[in-house]
VMD Tcl script that draws the C-alpha trace (Angstrom):
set ca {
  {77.73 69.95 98.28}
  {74.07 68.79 97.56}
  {73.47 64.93 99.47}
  {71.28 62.91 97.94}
  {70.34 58.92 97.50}
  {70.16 56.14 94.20}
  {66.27 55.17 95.19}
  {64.22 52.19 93.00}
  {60.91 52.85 94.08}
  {60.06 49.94 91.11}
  {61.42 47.23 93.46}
  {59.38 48.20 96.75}
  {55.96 48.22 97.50}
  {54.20 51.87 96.37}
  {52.75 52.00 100.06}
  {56.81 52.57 101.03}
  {57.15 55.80 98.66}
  {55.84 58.70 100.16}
  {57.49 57.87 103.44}
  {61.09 57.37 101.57}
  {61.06 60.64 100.26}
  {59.92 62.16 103.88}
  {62.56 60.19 105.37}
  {64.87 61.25 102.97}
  {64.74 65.41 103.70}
  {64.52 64.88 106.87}
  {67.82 63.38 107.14}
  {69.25 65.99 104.68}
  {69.16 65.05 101.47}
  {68.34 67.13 98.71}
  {67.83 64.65 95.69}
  {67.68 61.22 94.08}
  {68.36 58.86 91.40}
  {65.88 56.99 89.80}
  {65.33 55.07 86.67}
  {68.18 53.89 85.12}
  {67.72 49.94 85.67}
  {63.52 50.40 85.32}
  {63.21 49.93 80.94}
  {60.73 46.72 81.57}
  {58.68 47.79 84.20}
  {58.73 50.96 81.71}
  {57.83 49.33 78.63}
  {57.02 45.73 79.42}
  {56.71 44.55 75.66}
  {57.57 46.48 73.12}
  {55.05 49.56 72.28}
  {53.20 49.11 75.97}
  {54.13 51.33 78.19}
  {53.33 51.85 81.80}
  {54.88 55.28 83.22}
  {52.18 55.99 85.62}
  {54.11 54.42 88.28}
  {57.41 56.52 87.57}
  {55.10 59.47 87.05}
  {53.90 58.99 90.41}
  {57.14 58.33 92.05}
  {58.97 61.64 90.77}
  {55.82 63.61 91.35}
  {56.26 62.22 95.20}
  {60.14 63.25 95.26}
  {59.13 66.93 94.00}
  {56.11 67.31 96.14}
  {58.86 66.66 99.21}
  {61.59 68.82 97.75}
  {63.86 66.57 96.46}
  {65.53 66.96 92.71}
  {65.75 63.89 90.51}
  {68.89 62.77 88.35}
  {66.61 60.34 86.02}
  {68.81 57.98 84.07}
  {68.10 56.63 80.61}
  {67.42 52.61 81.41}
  {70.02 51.80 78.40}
  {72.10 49.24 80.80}
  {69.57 46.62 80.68}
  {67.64 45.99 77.81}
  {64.85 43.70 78.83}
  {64.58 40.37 77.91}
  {61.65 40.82 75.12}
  {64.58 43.03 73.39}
  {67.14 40.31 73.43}
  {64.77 37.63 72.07}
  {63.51 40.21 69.41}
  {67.36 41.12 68.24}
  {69.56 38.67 69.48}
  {72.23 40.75 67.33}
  {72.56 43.21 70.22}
  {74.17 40.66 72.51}
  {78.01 41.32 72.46}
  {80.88 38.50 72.54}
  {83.73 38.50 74.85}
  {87.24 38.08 73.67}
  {86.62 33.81 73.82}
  {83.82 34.46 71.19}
  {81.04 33.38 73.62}
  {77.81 35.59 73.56}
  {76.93 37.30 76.92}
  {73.95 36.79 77.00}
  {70.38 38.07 78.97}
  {70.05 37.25 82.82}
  {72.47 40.35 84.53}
  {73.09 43.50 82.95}
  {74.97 45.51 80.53}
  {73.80 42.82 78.01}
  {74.73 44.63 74.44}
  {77.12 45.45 72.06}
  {78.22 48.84 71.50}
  {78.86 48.73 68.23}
  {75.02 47.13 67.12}
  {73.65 49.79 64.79}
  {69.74 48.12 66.18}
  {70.73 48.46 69.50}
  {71.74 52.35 69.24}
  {68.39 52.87 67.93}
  {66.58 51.29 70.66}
  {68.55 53.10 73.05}
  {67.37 56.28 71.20}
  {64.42 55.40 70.68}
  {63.76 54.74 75.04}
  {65.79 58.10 75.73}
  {63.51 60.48 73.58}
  {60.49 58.40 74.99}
  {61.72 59.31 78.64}
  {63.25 62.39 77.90}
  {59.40 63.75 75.95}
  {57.76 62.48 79.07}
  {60.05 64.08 82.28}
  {62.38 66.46 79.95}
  {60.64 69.70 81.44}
  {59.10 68.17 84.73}
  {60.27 70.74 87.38}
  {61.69 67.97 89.83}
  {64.15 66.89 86.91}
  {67.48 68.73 87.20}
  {70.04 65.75 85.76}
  {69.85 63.34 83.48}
  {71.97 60.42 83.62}
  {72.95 58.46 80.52}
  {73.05 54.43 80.83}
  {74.68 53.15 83.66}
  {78.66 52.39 84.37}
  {79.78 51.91 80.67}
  {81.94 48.90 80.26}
  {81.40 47.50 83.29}
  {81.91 43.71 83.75}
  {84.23 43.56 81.13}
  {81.73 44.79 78.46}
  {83.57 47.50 76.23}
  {85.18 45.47 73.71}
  {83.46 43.18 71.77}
  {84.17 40.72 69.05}
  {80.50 40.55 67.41}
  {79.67 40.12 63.55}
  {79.00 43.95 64.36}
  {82.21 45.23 65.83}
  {83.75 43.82 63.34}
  {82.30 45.34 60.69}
  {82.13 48.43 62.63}
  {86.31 48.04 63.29}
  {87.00 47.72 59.26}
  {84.93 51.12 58.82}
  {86.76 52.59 61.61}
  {90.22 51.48 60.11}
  {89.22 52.56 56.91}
  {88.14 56.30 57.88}
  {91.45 56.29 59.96}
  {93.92 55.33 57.40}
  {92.16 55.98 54.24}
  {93.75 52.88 52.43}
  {94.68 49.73 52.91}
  {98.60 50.24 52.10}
  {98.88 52.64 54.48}
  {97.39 50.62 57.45}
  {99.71 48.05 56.37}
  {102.84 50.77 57.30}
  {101.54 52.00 59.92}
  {101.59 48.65 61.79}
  {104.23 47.34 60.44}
  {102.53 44.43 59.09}
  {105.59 43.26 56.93}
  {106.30 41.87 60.06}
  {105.39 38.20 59.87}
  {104.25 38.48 56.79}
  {100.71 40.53 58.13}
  {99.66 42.21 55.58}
  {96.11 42.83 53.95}
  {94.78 43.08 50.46}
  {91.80 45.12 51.73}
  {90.08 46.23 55.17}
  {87.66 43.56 54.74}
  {90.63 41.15 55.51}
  {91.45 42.46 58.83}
  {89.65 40.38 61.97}
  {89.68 40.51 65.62}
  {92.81 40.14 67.36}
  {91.27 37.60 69.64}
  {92.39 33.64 69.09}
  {95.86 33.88 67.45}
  {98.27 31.36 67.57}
  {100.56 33.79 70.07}
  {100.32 37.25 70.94}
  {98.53 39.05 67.94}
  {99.70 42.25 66.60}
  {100.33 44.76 69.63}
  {99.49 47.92 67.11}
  {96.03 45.80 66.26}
  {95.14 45.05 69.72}
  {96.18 48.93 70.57}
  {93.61 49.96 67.49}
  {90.54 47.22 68.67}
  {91.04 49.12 72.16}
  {90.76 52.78 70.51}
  {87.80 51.75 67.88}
  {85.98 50.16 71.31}
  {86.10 53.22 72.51}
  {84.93 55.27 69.86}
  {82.09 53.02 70.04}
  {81.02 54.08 73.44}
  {81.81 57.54 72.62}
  {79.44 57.11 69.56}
  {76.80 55.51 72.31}
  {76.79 58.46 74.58}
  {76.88 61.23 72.30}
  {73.63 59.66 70.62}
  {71.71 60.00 74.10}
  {73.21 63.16 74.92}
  {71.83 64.70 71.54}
  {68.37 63.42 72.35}
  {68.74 65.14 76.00}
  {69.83 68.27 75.10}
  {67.22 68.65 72.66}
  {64.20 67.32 74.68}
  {65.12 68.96 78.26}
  {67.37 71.93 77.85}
  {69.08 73.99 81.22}
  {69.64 70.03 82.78}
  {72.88 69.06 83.25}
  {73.91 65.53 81.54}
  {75.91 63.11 83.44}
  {77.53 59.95 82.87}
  {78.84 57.67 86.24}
  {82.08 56.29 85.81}
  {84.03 53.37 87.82}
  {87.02 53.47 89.99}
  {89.93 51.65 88.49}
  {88.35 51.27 84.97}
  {90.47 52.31 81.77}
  {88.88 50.36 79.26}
  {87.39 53.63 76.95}
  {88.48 57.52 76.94}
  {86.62 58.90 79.85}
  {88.25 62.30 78.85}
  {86.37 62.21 75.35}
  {83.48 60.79 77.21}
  {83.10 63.42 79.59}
  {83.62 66.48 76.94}
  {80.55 65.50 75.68}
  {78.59 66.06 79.11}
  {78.29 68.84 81.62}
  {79.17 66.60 84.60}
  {81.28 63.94 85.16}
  {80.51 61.87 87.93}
  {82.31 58.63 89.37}
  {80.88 55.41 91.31}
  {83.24 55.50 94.56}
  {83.51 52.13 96.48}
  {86.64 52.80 98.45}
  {86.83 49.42 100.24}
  {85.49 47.45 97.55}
  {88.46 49.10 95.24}
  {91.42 48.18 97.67}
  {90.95 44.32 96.96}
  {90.97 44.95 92.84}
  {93.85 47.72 93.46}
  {97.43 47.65 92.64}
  {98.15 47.84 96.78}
  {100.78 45.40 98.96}
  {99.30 42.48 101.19}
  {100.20 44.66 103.91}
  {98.38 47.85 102.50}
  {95.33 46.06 101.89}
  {95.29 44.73 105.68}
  {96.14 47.83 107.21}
  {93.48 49.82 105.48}
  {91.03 47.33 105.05}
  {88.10 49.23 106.54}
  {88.93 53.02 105.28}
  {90.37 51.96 101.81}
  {93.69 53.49 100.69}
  {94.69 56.78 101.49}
  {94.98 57.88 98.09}
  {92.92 55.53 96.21}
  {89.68 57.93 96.50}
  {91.53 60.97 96.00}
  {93.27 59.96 92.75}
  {89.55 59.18 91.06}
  {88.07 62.17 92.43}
  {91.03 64.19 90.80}
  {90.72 62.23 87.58}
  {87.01 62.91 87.16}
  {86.77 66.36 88.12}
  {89.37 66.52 84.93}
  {87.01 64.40 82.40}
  {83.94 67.26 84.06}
  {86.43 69.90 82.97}
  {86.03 71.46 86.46}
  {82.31 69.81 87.34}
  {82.27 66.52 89.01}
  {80.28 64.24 91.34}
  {80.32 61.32 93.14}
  {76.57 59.99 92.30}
  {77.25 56.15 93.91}
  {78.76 56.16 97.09}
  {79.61 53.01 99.39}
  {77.22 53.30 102.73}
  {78.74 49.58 104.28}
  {79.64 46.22 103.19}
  {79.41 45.45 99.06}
  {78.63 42.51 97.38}
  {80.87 42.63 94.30}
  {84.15 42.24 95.93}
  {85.98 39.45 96.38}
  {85.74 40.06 100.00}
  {83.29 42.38 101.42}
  {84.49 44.20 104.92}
  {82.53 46.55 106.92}
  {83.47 50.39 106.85}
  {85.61 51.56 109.73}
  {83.14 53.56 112.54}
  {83.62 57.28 110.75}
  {84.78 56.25 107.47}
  {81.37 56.78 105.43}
  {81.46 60.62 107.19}
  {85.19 60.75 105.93}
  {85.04 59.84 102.70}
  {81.98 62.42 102.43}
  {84.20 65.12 103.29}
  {86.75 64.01 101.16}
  {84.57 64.52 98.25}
  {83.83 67.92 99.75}
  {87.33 69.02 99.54}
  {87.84 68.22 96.22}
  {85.28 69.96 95.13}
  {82.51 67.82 94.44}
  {78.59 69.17 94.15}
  {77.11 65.99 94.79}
  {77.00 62.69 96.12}
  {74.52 60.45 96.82}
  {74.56 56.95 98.39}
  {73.92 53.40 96.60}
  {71.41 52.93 97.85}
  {68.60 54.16 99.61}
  {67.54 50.53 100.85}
  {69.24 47.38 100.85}
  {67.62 44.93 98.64}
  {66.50 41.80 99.86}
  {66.77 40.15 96.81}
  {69.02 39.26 93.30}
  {72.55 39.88 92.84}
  {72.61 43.32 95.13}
  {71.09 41.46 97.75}
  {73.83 41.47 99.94}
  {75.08 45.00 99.43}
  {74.13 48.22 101.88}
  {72.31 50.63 102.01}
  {71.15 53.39 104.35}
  {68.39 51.53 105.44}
  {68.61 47.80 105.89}
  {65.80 45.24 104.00}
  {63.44 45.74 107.19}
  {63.72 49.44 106.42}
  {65.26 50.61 109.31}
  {68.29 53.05 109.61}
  {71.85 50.86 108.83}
  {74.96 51.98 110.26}
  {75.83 54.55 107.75}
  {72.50 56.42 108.85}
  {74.13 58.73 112.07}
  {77.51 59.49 109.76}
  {75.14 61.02 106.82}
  {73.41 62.79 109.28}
  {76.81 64.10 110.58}
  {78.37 65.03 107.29}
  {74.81 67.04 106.77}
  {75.04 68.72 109.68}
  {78.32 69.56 109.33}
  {77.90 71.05 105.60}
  {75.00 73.05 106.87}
  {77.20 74.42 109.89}
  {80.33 75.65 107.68}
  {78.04 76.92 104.99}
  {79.49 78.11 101.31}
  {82.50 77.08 100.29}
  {84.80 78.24 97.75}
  {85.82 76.57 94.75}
  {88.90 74.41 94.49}
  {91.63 76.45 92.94}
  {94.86 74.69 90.67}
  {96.94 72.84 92.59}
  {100.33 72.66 93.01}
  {101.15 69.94 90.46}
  {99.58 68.06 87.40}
  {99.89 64.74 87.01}
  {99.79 63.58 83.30}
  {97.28 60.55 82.82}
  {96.62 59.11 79.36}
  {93.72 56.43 78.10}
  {95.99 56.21 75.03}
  {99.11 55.21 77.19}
  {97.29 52.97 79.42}
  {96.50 50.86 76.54}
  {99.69 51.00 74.62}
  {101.75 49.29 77.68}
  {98.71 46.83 77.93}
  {98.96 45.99 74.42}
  {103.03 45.63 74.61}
  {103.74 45.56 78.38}
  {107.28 43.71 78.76}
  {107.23 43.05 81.70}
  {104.04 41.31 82.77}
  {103.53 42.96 85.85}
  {103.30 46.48 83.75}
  {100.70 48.46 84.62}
  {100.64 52.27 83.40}
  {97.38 52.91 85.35}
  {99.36 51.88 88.75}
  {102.66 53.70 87.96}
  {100.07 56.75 87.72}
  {98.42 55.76 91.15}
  {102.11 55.14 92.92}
  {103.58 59.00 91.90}
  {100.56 60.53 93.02}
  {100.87 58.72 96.07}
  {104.49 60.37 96.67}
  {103.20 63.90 95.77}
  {100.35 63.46 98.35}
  {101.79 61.99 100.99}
  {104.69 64.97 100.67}
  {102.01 67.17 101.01}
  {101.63 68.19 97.20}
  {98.22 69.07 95.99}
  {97.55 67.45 93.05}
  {95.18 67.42 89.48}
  {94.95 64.82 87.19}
  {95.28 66.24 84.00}
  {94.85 64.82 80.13}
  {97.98 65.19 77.71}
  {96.44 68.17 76.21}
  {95.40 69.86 79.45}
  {96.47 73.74 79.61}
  {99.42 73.57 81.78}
  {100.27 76.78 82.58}
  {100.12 77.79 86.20}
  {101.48 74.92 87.49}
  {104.57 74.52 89.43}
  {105.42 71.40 88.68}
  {104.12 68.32 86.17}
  {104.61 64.68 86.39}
  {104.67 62.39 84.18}
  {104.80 58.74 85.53}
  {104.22 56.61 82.53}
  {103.29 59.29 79.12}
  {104.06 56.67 76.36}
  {102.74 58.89 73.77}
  {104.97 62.75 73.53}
  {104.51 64.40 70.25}
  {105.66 67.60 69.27}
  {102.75 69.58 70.77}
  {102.59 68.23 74.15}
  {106.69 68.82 74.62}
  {106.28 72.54 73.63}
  {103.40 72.42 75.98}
  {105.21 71.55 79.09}
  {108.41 73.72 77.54}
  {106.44 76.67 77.52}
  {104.00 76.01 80.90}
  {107.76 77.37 82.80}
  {106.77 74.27 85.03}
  {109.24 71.82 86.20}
  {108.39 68.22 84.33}
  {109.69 65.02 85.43}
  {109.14 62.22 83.78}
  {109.69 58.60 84.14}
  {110.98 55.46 82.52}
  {108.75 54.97 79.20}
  {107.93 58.39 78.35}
  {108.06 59.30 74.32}
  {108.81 55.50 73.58}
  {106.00 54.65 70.93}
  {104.38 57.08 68.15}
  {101.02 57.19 67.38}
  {101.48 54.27 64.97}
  {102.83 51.86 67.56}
  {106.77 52.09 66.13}
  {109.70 53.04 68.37}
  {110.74 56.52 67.62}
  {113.24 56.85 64.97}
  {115.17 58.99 66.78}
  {114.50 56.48 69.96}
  {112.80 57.62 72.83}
  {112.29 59.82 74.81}
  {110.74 61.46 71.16}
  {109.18 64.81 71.69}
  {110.73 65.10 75.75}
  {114.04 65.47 73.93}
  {113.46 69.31 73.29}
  {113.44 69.55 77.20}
  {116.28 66.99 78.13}
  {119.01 65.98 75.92}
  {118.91 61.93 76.62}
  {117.97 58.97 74.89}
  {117.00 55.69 75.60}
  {119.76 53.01 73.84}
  {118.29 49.90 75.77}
  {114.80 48.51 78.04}
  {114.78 45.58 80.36}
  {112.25 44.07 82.32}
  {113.14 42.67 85.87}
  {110.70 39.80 87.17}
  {109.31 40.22 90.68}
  {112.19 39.76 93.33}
  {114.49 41.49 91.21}
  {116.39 44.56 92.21}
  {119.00 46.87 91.08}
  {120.36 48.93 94.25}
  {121.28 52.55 93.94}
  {123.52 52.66 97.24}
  {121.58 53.46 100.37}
  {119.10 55.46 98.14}
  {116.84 52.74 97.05}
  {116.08 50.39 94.17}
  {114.69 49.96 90.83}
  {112.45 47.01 90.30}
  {110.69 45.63 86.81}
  {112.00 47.96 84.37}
  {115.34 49.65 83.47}
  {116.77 51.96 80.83}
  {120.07 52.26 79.63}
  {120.32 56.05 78.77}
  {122.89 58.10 76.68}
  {122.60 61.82 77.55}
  {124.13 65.00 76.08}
  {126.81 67.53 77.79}
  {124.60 69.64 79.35}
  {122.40 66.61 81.41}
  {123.77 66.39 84.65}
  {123.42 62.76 86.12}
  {122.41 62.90 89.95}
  {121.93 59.23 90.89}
  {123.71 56.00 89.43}
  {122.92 52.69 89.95}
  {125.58 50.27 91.69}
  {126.32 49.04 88.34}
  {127.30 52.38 87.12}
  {124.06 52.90 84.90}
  {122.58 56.69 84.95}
  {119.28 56.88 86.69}
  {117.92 60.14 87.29}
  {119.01 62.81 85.17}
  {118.31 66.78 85.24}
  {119.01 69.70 82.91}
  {117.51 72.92 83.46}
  {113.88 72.16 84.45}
  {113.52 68.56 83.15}
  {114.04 65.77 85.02}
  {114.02 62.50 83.89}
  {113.83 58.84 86.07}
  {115.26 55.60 83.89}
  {114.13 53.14 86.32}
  {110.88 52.11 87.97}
  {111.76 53.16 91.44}
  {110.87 51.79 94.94}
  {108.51 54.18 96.84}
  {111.08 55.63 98.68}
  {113.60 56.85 96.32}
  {110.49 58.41 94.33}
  {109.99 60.21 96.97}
  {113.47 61.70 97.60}
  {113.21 62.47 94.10}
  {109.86 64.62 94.26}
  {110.76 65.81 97.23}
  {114.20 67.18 95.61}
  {112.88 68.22 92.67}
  {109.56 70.36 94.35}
  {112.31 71.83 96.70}
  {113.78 73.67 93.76}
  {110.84 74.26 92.13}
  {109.95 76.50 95.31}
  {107.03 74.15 96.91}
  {107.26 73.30 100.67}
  {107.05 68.95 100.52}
  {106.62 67.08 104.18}
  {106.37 63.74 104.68}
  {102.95 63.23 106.24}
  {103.33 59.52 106.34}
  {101.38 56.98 105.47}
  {97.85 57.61 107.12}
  {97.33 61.15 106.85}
  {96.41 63.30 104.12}
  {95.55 67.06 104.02}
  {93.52 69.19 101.63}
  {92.85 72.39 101.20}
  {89.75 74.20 99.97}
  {89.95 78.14 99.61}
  {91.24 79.09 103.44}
  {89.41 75.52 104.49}
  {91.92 73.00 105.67}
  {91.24 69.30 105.81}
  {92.64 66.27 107.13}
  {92.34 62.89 107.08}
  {93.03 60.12 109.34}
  {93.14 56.61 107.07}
  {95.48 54.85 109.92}
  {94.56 52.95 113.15}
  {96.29 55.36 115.53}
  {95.24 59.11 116.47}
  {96.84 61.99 115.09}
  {97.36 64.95 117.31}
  {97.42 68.29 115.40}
  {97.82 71.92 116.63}
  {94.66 73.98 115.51}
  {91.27 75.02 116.93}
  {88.87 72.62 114.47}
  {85.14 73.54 113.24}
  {84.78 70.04 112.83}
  {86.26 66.97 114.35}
  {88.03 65.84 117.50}
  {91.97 66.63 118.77}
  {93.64 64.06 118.78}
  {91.82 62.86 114.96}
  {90.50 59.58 115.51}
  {91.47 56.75 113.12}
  {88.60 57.15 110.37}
  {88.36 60.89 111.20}
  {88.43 64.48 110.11}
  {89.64 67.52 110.81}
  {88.64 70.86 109.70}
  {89.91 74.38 110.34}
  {89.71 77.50 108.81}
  {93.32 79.90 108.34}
}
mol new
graphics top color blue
foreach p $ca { graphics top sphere $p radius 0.5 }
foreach p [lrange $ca 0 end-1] q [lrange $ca 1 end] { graphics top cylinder $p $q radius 0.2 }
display resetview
């Protein structure tokens, strides 16, 4: 894995440059980032340019052997833009125009600001396309972040009829596919239908579920437009796009099939506070960040990169962003470095080279504090080089053991029609892949039309969408499924199945869902000494050959099995999920084990890792190439089979 830095030689004196980059191979690193905040000091008015500075700055980086990632400065259009085209500015969902003084200042649906964007990506990409040092190129900068994907602008409306239109073809048939009947809804024409922002009470669910997939499209439309212009201009680079950690708000799967890498913005402690974790999870971790939290974006990006994935921002201390900001755990910035390493990653690089002494970053790390000398994340890069350089090559990651479904499409749907307001499809996802890898279980995130053959086993915590193809799929991977409470209960169109749900799982397991209720918090429905369900129950019917294997105290099925399939009718507690994976991988023929809590273990080729996230030592029983016996809390371990 190459180690590398995000470095704005714009906001630093020049005199600092040519002693960053020094600095910077002789601690280990092997590239940067550069340029994808820089448009004004790039093109101070419109038609002026000034590049000799960047010019000089990547000619520096190369001349000490560092590659550059440049990225396309699309984020944050300077202010001469804005006043120029106003238009560009999106609206949030309260109709107010975010306006010019942060960043990601634009709507994605403004037809003038996609041609300024391409217009400033050919312009950089002509200039530093086939410059030697350039070996990445990085389009904008975290897409949709603070809140900026959908928009309710004179354009994204416009830009939503045209999207409706090429979807349903006419009017009539919009009207049955949402059911718009209903309340008497219906249109005369697409130029009727609005935001569904401001209604009286909830507005359509199958709208809101459509705004969500046309806001999308629009950022797929956005990147694909830069990634032409790359391609073209600087061929045999690889084109990457940074994602966020717990961010749904576009398809990062169709997102990522248009690049060669995906890579991911990891901020482990920063995360836990925004993270679907207990009180008690989020104290006792509050220096490492979750166990799992890292590990389930690393999976899920290496699955938008089909295979290819980095981690291009990674956190070096305290934030700013976060409600709270702690300090890393001594060991944890080392840890979370070799965490990437095990899954596979063939980058990361740190945000940011040096902390800023001023605007809204101000208070966030960096490896080098304002005064420029080495913060406390300096010795743990320079271990986790070291350490890379003394195990050498390492072999790809291989399948693992089980997929875990995850869906963009699903996310939304129980967002748009949740009932129960504490559901959350994107932290049912994060809680089973929890119990699979704290048994043990190595795990991939997969999309719903992922080739699933090979696996032993595949999960599906909260699929709301099964057609016809995906069940056949899974029915003809010969791996065990099991599924849980929601699964198959919408179509495409936003209707409950006519033949109810579980739709398309049916051709695996003969059961179907008569009933749905939503528990509020406090709520529980025992299931003798084996647990509880909590927020959401199904009342199930289920053919001759489904054998029930757990009942509820009120006599209601709750997990029930034919064959391979397995399906769970309640949202369980954490510990009768487990006994359920751990049941069901027992038959599938994998070897679960409760590691607990606090440790986790990978495994890379004949590489072993392990991880300590908890505030006691673990002792293991193997001769380690890196790492201490007993593992500290906030350490590694690493031996070889």
């Amino acid at each position: 894995m190459k180690l590398g830095v995000c470095w704005y030689p714009e906001q630093w004196p020049e005199h600092l440059w040519a002693s960053d980059v020094q600095r910077m191979a002789a601690l280990g690193l092997s590239f940067v980032r550069v340029g994808e905040f820089a448009w004004s000091r790039i093109e101070p008015e419109l038609g002026r340019f000034e590049w000799e500075w960047l010019d000089r700055a990547v000619d520096l980086a190369h001349a000490a052997g560092l590659e550059v990632v440049m990225g396309t400065p699309t984020a944050t259009p300077p202010k001469w833009l804005v006043d120029a085209h106003p238009e560009i500015l999106a609206k949030g969902r309260d109709g107010q125009v975010r306006g010019f003084g942060s960043r990601r200042h634009y709507c994605f649906s403004s037809d003038v600001y996609l041609e300024q964007s391409r217009r400033i990506t050919a312009l950089m990409a002509d200039r530093y396309g086939q410059h030697p040092a350039v070996v990445a190129w990085q389009t904008d900068n975290e897409y949709g972040c603070h809140d900026t994907v959908v928009s309710m602008s004179d354009a994204a409306k416009a830009a939503f009829r045209r999207w409706l239109a090429a979807r349903y073809g006419s009017v009539k048939a919009l009207n049955t596919a949402w059911g718009l009947a209903f309340w008497s809804q219906e249109y005369r024409s697409f130029d009727e239908v609005d935001a569904p922002f401001g209604t009286v009470t909830e507005s359509h669910p199958a709208h809101r579920l459509d705004w969500q997939r046309f806001s999308s499209a629009m950022v797929e439309r956005f990147n694909a437009a830069q990634v032409e212009i790359l391609r073209a201009a600087s061929p045999g680079r690889d084109i990457v796009h940074n994602f966020m950690g717990l961010f749904t708000e576009f398809d990062h799967y169709a997102v990522g099939r248009q690049l060669d890498v995906a890579t991911w913005d990891s901020y482990p402690i920063g995360f836990l506070g925004q993270g679907p974790f207990t009180v008690a999870d989020k104290a006792r971790y509050l220096r490492t960040g979750h166990p799992d939290l890292t590990a389930f974006h690393h999976s899920l990006y290496r699955a938008c990169g089909q295979g290819r994935w980095w981690v291009i921002e990674q956190q070096p201390g305290p934030v700013n962003w976060a409600a709270w900001n702690p300090a890393p755990a001594k060991g944890a910035v080392e840890l979370w470095g070799w965490e990437a390493v095990a899954q596979g990653a063939e980058r990361m690089s740190w945000f940011r080279w040096r902390q800023a002494p001023t605007g809204q970053e101000a208070m966030h790390a960096g490896l080098n504090r304002p005064d420029n000398q080495p913060a406390a994340a300096w010795p743990e890069v320079e271990a986790l080089a070291a350490g890379l350089s003394q195990l050498g090559p390492l072999p790809p990651r291989g399948r693992s053991d089980v997929a875990l479904i995850f869906d963009y499409d699903s996310v939304w749907a129980v967002r748009s029609q949740p009932q129960g307001r504490d559901q959350d499809a994107l932290a049912t996802a994060m809680a089973w892949h929890t119990a699979a890898r704290r048994l043990g279980l190595s795990v991939d995130i997969v999309p719903p039309d992922a080739d699933l053959a090979g696996y032993d086993l595949v999960l599906l915590p909260a699929q709301v969408f099964v057609d016809e193809g995906l069940a056949r799929r899974l029915a003809e991977s010969g791996a065990t499924v099991l599924a849980g409470p929601r699964t198959g209960s919408k179509t495409r169109d936003f209707a409950i199945p006519a033949h109810l749900p579980p739709d398309g799982l049916k051709m695996l397991i003969d059961v179907t869902v008569a009933r749905v209720e939503s528990l509020p918090p406090g709520i529980v429905l025992p299931a003798g000494n084996a647990g509880q369900v909590t927020g959401w129950m199904e009342d199930v019917e289920s053919g001759s050959q489904v054998e029930t294997r757990l009942t509820l105290d009120d006599g209601r099925g709750l997990w029930f099995a034919s064959a391979r399939a397995h399906y769970l009718a309640g949202q369980v507690d954490d510990g009768l999920l487990r006994r359920v994976l751990t049941n069901v991988a027992v038959a599938t023929g994998l070897q679960p084990r409760d590691l607990g809590p606090d440790v986790r273990v990978e495994r890379l080729g004949n590489f072993n890792f392990l991880f300590n996230y908890g505030p006691v030592p673990v002792t293991i029983a193997h001769d380690l190439l890196i790492g201490q016996n007993p593992v500290l809390p906030a350490g590694v371990a690493i031996w070889r089979d």
